[in-house]
C-alpha positions, -999 to +999 in steps of 0.1 A: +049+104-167+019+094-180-008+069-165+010+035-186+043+041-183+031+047-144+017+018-138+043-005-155+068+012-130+044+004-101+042-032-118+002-025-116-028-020-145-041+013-155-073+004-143-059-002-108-046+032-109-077+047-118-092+030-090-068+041-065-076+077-078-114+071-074-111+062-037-088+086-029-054+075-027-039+088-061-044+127-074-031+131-102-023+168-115-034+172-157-012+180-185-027+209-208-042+181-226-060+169-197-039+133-196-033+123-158+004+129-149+026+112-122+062+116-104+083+096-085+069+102-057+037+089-067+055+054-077+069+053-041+031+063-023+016+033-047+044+009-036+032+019+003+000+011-009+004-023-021+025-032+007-004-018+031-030-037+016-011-073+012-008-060+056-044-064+057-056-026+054-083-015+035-078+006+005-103+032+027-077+032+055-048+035+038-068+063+015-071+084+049-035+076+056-024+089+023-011+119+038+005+101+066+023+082+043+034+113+025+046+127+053+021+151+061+010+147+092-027+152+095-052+145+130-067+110+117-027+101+111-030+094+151-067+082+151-054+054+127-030+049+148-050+016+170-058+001+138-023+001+127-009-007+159-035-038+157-028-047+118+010-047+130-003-071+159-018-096+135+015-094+111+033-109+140+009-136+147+013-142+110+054-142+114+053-165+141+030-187+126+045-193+096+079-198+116+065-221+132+053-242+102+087-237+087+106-254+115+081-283+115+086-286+074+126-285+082+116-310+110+104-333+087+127-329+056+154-339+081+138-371+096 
């Protein structure tokens, strides 16, 4: 598929694609004509992506992981491996947090 039928399935702009390709996330293979072309997989990596960096990562991090994520292990899949273990850390703090402020909201609604 080509790069706007692509980023309408990743729910994304084509300049956010091309962005993702110039730090590394995305490569594309060319048609004969030279157009970028993407696959389903490629839909599924940018999904990842997205989800990654909502997580806190930074497009450079998850741009090293890219092969992690395609399951292609590589050395730096375990030297990333702290950071994500941290990043995970903080998503619970997050969780928790916003439990937290849930029950007192529900707390509150009820009184």
């Amino acid at each position: 598929m080509l790069i706007g039928e692509f980023s309408k399935k990743c729910h994304t702009t084509n300049r956010m694609i091309r962005f993702y390709e110039t730090v590394g996330i995305l490569k594309p293979k060319r048609n004969i004509n030279g157009y970028r072309t993407y696959n389903v997989q490629d839909v599924t990596l940018i999904q990842q992506v997205v989800l990654l960096n909502k997580a806190g990562l930074a497009l450079k991090d998850i741009a090293l992981l890219r092969d992690c994520l395609q399951d292609k292990p590589q050395d730096f899949c375990t030297t990333l491996k702290d950071k994500l273990e941290l990043t995970r850390s903080e998503i619970d703090l997050q969780i928790n947090s916003l439990e937290k402020s849930k029950k007192l909201l529900d707390k509150i609604l009820l009184s």
